[in-house]
C-alpha positions in Angstrom: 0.0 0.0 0.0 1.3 3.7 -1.0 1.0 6.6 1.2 -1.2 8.1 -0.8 -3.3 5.4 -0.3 -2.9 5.0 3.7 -4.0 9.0 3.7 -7.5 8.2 1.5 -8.0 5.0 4.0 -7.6 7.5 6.9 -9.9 10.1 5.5 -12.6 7.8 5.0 -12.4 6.3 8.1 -12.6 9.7 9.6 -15.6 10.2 7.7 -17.5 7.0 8.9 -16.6 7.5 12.4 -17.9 11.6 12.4 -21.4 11.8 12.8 -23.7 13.5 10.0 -24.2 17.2 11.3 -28.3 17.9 11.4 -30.0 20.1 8.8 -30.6 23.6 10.8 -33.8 24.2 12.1 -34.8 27.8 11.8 -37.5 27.9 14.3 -35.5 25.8 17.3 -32.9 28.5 16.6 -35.3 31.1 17.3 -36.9 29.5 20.8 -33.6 28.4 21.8 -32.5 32.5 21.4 -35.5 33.4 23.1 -35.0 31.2 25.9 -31.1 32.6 26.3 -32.9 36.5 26.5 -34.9 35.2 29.8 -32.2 34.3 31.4 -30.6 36.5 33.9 -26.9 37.8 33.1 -24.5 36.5 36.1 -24.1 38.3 38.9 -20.7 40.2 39.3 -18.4 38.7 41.6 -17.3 40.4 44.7 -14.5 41.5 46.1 -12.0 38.5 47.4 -10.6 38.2 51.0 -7.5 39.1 50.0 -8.5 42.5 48.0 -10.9 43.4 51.3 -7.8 42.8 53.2 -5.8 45.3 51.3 -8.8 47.4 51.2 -9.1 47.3 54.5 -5.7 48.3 55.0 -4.7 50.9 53.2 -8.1 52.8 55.1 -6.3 51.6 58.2 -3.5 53.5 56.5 -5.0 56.7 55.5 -6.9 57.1 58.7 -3.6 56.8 60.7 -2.1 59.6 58.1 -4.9 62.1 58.5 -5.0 61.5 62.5 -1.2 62.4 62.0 -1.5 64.9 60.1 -4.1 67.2 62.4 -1.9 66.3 65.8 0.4 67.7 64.0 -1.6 70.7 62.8 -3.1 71.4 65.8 0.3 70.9 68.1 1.3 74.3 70.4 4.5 74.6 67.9 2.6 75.3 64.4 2.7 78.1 63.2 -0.1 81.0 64.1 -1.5 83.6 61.2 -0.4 86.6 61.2 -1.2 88.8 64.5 -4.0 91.0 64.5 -4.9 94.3 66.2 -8.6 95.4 67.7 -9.3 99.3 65.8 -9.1 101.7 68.9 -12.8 102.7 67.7 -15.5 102.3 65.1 -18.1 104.5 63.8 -21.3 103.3 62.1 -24.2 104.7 60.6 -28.2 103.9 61.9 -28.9 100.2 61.3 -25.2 99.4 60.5 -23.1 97.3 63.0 -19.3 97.1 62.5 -16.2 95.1 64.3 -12.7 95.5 62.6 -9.1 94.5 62.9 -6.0 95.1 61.3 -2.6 92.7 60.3 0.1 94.6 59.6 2.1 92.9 56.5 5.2 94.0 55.1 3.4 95.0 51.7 0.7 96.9 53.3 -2.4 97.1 55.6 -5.2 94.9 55.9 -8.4 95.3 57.5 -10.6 92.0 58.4 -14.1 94.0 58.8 -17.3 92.3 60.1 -20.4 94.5 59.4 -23.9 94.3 58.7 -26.6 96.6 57.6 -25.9 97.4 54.6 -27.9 97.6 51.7 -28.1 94.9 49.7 -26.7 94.7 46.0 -25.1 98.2 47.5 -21.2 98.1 45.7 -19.1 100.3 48.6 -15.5 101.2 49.0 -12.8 101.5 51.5 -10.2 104.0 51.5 -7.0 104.2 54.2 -6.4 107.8 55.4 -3.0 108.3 56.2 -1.7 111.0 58.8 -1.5 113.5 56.5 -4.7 113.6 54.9 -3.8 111.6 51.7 -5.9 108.7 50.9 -5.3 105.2 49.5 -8.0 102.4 48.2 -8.2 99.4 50.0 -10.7 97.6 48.2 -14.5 97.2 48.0 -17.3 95.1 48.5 -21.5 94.7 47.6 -23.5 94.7 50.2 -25.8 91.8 51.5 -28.9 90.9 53.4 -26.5 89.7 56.8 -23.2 89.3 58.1 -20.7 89.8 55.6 -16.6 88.9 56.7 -14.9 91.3 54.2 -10.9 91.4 53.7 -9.8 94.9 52.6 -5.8 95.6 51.3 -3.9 98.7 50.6 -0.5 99.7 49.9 -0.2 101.5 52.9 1.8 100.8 55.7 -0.2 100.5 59.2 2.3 103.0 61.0 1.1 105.4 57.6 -2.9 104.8 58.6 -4.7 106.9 60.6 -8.3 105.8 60.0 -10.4 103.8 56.8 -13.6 104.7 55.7 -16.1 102.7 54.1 -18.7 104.9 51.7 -21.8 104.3 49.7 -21.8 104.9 46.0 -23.0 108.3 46.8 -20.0 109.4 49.0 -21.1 108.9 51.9 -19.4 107.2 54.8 -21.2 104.6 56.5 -18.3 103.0 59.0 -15.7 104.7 59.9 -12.5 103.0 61.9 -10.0 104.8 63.6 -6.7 103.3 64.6 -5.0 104.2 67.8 
């Protein structure tokens, strides 16, 4: 026998032992895909031990880091802001209530100024008034229905400053802080 005639035996054999492959059936197709849409897709697995471990460390981790992180924040040695100074008096118009004080930076004066009273959507200005008369913006704000916190700046040294003024659109002053 020739190879050639071994591979034909082969195939044929192949052939006999390979059972015939059914026609398709168009309509089982269909109620076997319509079955497969009622099923339910798998759930997703969850998390394994050992990623709930890790999880569960590196919280462990982060808590530890943000419990450092405000002892050392809060400790006696941190550093304060900057100091701040009462104003030796303020002056307010009827209805508006005032509280002021001052830092003294290198660059200039600023006043942190509490007030309310004001008229709302209201823009006003403050101005420093140095010793001599001259007078330097600080800044401006609108005002509001309640308490507004308002930080003012100039370009004016504090030992320059002998009062600020904060006036209305029309000129008018409406709190008036004099330093000591």
């Amino acid at each position: 026998m020739s190879d050639h005639d071994d591979d034909r035996l082969l195939d044929e054999l192949g052939r006999a032992l390979t059972p015939p492959v059914p026609p398709v059936d168009p309509a089982r197709v269909a109620r076997i895909t319509e079955l497969a849409s009622d099923v339910p897709a798998p759930a997703a697995a969850g998390p394994s031990r050992r990623s709930v471990l890790w999880m569960g460390a590196a919280a462990a981790g982060g808590l530890a880091a943000g419990v450092t992180g405000a002892v050392l924040l809060t400790d006696d040695d941190a550093p304060a802001g900057p100091p701040t100074e009462e104003v030796a008096s303020i002056t307010a118009s009827d209805g508006v209530e005032a509280r002021a004080e001052l830092i003294d930076h290198t660059w200039g004066l600023e006043v942190l100024l509490d007030v309310s009273g004001l008229v709302p959507r209201t823009p006003y200005a403050m101005t420093f008034v140095d010793r001599t008369g001259g007078r330097a913006t600080a800044g401006g704000f609108v005002g509001t229905d309640g308490l507004m916190r308002c930080r003012n700046n100039g370009a004016v040294l504090r030992a320059d400053v002998a009062r600020f003024e904060v006036a209305d659109p029309d000129g008018a002053v409406v709190v008036t802080g004099e330093l000591a």
